[in-house]
N, C-alpha and C positions, 0 to 999 in steps of 0.2 A: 486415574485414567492415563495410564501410559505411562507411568513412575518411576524412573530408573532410581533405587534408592542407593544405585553406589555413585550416582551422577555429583559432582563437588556442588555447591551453592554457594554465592559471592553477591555483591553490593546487595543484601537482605534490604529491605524496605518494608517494614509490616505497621500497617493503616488501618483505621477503620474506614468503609465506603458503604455508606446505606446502611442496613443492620448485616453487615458481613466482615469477618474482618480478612485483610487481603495481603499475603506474601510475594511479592515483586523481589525476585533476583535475577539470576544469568547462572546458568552451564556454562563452562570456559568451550567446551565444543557445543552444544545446540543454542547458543545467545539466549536472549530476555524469554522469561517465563513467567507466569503467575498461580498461584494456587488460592483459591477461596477455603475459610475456615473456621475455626471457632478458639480465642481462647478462654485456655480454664485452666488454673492450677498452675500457673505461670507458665504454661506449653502451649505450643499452634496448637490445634488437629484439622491437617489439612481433609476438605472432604472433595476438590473440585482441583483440578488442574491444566493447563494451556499454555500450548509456547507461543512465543510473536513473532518466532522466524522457526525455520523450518529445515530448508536443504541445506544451512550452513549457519553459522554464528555471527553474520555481518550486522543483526539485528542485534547491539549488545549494551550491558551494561546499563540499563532503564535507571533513575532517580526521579521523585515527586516531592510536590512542594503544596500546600494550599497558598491559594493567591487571597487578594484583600478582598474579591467575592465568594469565597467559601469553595472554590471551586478546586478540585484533584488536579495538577496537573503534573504530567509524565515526559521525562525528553529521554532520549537515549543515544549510544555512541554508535554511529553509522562507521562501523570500522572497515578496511579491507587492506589486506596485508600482499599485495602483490610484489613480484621484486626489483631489487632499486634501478632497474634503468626504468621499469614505466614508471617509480614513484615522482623518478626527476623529469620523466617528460609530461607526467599528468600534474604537477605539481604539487598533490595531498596525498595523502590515505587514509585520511578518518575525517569526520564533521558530528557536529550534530543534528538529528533528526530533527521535522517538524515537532512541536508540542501536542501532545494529545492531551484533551481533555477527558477522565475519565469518569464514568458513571454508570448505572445500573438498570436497564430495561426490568419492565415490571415482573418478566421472566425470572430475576437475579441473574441472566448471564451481565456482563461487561462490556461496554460500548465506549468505542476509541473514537472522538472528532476532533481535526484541528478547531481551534479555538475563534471567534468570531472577530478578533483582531486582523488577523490576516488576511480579511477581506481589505484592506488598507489599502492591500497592494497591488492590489486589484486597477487596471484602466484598460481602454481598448475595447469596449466590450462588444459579442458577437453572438448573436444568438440563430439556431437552425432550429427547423418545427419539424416534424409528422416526415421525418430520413423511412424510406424505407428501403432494405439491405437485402438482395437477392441469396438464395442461396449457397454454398460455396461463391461466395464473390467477396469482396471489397469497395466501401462508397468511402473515394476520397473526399473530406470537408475543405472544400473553396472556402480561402480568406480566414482558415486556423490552423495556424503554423508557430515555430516557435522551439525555441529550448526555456526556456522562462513564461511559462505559461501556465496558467490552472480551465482544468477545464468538468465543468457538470451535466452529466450525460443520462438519460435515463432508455434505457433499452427494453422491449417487449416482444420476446420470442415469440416466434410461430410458430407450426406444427414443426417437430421434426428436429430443432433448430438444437443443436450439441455443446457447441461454443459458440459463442459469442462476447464483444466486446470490443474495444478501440484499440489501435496500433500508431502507437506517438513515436517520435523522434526517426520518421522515413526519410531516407535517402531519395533522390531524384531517381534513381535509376531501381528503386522498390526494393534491393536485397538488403539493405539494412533496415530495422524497424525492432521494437519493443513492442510487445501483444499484454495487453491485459485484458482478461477473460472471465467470464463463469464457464465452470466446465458440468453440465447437467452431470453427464453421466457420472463421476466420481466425486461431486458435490464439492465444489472446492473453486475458489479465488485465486487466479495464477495472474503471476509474471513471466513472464519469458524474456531472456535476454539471451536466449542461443544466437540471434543476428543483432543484438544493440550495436556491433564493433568492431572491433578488429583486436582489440584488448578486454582483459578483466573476465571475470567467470562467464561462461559460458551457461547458464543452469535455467531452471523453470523453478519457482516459487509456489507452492501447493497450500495456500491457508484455508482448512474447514468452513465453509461457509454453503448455507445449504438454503435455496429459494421455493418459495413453495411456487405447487403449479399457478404458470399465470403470472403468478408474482413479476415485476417490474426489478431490472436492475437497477441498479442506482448508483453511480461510480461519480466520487469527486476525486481528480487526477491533480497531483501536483508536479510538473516538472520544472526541474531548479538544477537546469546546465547537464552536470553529468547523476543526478540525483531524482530516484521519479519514489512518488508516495504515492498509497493508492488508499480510500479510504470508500465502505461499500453500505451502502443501506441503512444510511444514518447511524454509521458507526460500529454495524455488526462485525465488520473484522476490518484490517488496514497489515499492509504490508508498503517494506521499506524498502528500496534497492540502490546500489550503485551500478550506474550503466557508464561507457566509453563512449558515446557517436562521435564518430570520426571529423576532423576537421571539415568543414563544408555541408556539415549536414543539413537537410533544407528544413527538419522537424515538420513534415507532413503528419498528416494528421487522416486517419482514417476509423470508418467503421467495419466489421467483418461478422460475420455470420455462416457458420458450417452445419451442414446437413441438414438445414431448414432457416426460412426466410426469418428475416426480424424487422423489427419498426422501433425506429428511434422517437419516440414521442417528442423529448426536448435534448439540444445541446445546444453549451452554455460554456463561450473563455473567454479570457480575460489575457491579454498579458499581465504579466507581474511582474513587479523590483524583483530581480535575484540577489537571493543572499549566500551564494557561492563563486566566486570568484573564477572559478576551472568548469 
């Protein structure tokens, strides 16, 4: 599925998970990918394949480990290579990701959740019930804000309704903000970071994710300073980003809903300890 077989392949990780066996590397130009397989005769044969990033390579370099519960777990290197007057005024340009734990829906696809640890970090808690989000509009959430904050949101489109999803890290004055979204019509999990800044790519993140009718969104957001994760229906897809907001950002928090109303059944944040410094 989508196979470039002249694309180079680097940091190889080949695991068993469930009865499948699983090829975790990186493109040096499209970052972290995976293929499902079979071996025999001392060779893969890939039958199944899938990136983890998409408009760029910032997703890269993936390695796993079993922990002393038996459990898959995955980190990877959130790079970004901008040039050195922002490196010195943002002070980094790589981290590493949150950990995914990985495992297998009864389907055989792959399901990516951070790990039940990081609730640790969790205090502040806030909880909003039954949001409902008018068409083409915006419902700001009173009392969740934050650059260091996780948030559990569950969304339920209504007729009509195209995108949908929340907008973390707003400015006071609304032209800065991060969108993450379902996009119905082209069935896909986005980021947007064309206004996160005033630095760093500018791009929209498109991950495969596709809701059946009716079906409820289900987004747990992690944002960690200049670093927002996004992890979607108990693991069906997660994308990683690095965002810029500008000095003074208020990190509002909103829901959005285009070309048809939606209803937030639950939203759910937390502050949380940051474990990035910038």
């Amino acid at each position: 599925e989508g196979v470039d077989i002249n694309e180079d392949v680097s940091c190889a990780d080949l695991f068993k998970i469930g009865d499948k066996r699983m090829l975790l590397c990186i493109s040096h130009r499209l970052g972290a990918r995976y293929y499902f397989g079979q071996w025999k005769n001392e060779q893969f044969h890939p039958t199944f394949h899938q990136q983890m990033s998409w408009v760029d390579n910032e997703f890269f370099a993936p390695e796993t480990l079993i922990d002393d519960r038996g459990r898959r777990i995955m980190w990877a290197w959130l790079l970004n290579w901008p040039d050195k007057k922002t490196q010195a005024e943002i002070g980094w340009a790589g981290t590493m990701s949150l950990p995914r734990v990985l495992t297998l829906a009864k389907d055989g696809s792959l399901l990516m959740n951070p790990p039940e640890e990081l609730e640790m970090l969790r205090y502040n808690p806030t909880e909003l019930n039954d949001l409902s989000v008018k068409a083409d509009a915006e419902l700001k959430l009173e009392g969740i804000a934050g650059n260091s904050i996780e948030l559990e949101i569950e969304i339920i489109p209504g007729k009509g309704a195209t995108q949908y999803g929340v907008q973390v890290c707003g400015s006071v004055d609304g032209t800065e903000k991060t969108l993450v979204y379902y996009d119905a019509a082209e069935k896909k999990l986005k980021v947007d970071t064309v206004k996160s800044g005033t630095k760093g790519k500018k791009v929209v993140e498109a991950a495969p994710f596709e809701l059946a009718d009716g079906e409820a969104l289900k987004l747990r957001v992690f944002i960690d300073k200049s670093v927002i994760e996004v992890f979607a229906n108990d693991g069906r897809q997660a994308i990683t980003r690095r965002i810029y907001p500008s000095a003074g950002n208020a990190g509002h928090v909103s829901l959005f809903s285009n070309a048809g109303p939606a209803t937030a059944k639950a939203v759910k944040a937390w502050q949380i300890m940051p474990s990035n410094p910038y």
